[in-house]
N, C-alpha and C positions, 0 to 999 in steps of 0.2 A: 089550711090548704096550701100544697109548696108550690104555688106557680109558677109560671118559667114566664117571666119577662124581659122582651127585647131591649136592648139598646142600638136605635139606629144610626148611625152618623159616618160622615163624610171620612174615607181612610187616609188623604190628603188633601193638602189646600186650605185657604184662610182661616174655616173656622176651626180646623187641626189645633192651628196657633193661638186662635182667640179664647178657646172654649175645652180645650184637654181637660183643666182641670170640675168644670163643669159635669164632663162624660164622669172622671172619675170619681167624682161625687156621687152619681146617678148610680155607679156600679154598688159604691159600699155603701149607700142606703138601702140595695137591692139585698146585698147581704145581709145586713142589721136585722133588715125584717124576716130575715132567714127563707125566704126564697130562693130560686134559684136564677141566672143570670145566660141570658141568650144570645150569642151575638153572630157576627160573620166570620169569627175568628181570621179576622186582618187586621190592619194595621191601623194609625190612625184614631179617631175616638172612640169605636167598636175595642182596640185594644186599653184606650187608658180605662174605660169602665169596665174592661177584665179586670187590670190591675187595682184597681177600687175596690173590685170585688173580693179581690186575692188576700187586700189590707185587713179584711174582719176577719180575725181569726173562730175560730168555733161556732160558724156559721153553719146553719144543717142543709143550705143550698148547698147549690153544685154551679159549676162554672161549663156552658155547654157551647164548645164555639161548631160553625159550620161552615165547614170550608168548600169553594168552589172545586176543590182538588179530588182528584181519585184515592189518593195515598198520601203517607205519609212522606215521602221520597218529593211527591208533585207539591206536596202542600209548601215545603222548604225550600226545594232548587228550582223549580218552575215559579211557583206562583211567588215564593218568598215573603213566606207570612210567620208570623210567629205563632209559641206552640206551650211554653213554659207555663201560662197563667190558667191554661184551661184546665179543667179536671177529668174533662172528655172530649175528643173532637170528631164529629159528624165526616169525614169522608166523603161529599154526595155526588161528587164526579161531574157534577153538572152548570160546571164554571159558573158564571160570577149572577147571570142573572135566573138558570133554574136553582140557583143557592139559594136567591133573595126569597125565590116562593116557598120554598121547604123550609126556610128558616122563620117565615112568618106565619104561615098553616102549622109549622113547630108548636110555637109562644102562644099562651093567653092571652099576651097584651104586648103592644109595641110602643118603646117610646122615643121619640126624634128628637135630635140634641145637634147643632149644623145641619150636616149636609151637603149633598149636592144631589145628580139627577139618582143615583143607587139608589139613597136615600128617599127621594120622593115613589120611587116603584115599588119600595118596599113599603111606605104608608100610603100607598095607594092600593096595594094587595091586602095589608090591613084590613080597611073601609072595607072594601072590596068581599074580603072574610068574615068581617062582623066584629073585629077582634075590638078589645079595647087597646084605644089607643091617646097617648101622652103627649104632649105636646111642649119643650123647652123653651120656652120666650127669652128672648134676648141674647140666643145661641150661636145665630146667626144663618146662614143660606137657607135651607129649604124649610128648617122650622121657624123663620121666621115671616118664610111665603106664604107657609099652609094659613094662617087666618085668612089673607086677600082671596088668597085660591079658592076655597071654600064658601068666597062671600060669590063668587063670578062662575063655580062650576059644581052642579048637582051632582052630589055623592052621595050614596048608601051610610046612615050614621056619622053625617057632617056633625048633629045637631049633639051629638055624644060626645064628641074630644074632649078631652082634658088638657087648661093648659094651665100651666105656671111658669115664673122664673125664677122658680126655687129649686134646689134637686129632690131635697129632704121632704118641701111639702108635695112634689109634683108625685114622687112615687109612693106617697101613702095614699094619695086621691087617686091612681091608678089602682090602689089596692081595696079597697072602698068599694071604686065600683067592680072591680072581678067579686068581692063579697059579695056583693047584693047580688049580680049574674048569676055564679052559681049559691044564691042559699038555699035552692031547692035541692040542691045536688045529693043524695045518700050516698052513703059509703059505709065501710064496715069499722070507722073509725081507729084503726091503728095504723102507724107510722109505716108498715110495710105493705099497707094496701097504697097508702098515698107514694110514698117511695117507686113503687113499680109504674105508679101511672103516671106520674109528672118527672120524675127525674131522669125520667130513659128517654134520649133524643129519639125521633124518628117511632 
């Protein structure tokens, strides 16, 4: 199954600096496992796990960013976001926070690597979703609040996260459980039925 999983994270500030290279780990194990890769196409750790994802070549994912932007023109000169690593960019015209919903009612699964408050809204739409969701330990800002958070405030599928502070193990344990989720799921078993249903944004 070619799932579309998110990578969340903070597009500036401390954990940018601390944890880049974390996000893009998180991207090219995304790729490895030849899924495909969801992000908010900005800037920040959303872009280094583009660029992760960019690094495995002959991957049969797809690289799907979604930008708060109208256009192509909005997404560059206004919002000034990058555009090179993606292999498709969502348009959704509905800046930055109806982005965060259409980008996680998008994904299978979400997973949080830093942070700040974007971050927390969008694994809060998550839970909220049912999605599975990942969790980065040792990343830094919001993914390293959601255990506390979780111990102090009742959410939908607390008891479900996923966490590590690994990239490589934390995204096959994300992968694991979308197995088990959908094994009931039928399909017509070829590459073009899964193509149309998972790899097209939106």
């Amino acid at each position: 199954m070619r799932y579309q999983i998110c990578v969340s994270g903070a597009a500036s500030g401390d954990t940018v600096t601390a944890s880049h290279q974390l996000a893009y780990d998180l991207g090219k194990e995304i790729a490895k496992a030849n899924k495909s890769l969801t992000s908010g196409a900005t800037t920040g750790l959303p872009h280094y796990a583009a660029m992760g994802f960019a690094s495995v070549k002959n991957t049969t994912g797809v690289s799907v960013g979604f930008s708060p932007a109208s256009s192509f023109r909005e997404h560059v000169a206004v919002y000034k976001l990058p555009t090179k690593e993606f292999d498709y960019i969502n348009f959704t015209g509905m800046e930055y926070v109806g982005r965060d919903v259409y980008l996680v009612r998008s994904s299978d699964a979400v997973v949080t690597v830093g942070g700040r408050m974007g971050s927390l809204h969008e694994f809060a739409t998550a839970l909220e979703s049912r999605k599975v969701c990942g969790v980065l330990l040792g990343s830094g800002g919001t993914a390293d609040y959601i255990p506390t958070l979780l111990e102090r405030v009742e959410a939908p599928g607390a008891k479900d996260v996923i966490y590590d502070t690994n990239p490589a193990r934390l995204i096959k344990k994300v992968i694991k459980a979308l197995d088990e989720k959908y094994e009931d799921f039928e399909h017509d078993g070829t590459d073009e039925h899964l193509d149309g249903h998972y790899n097209r944004a939106g």
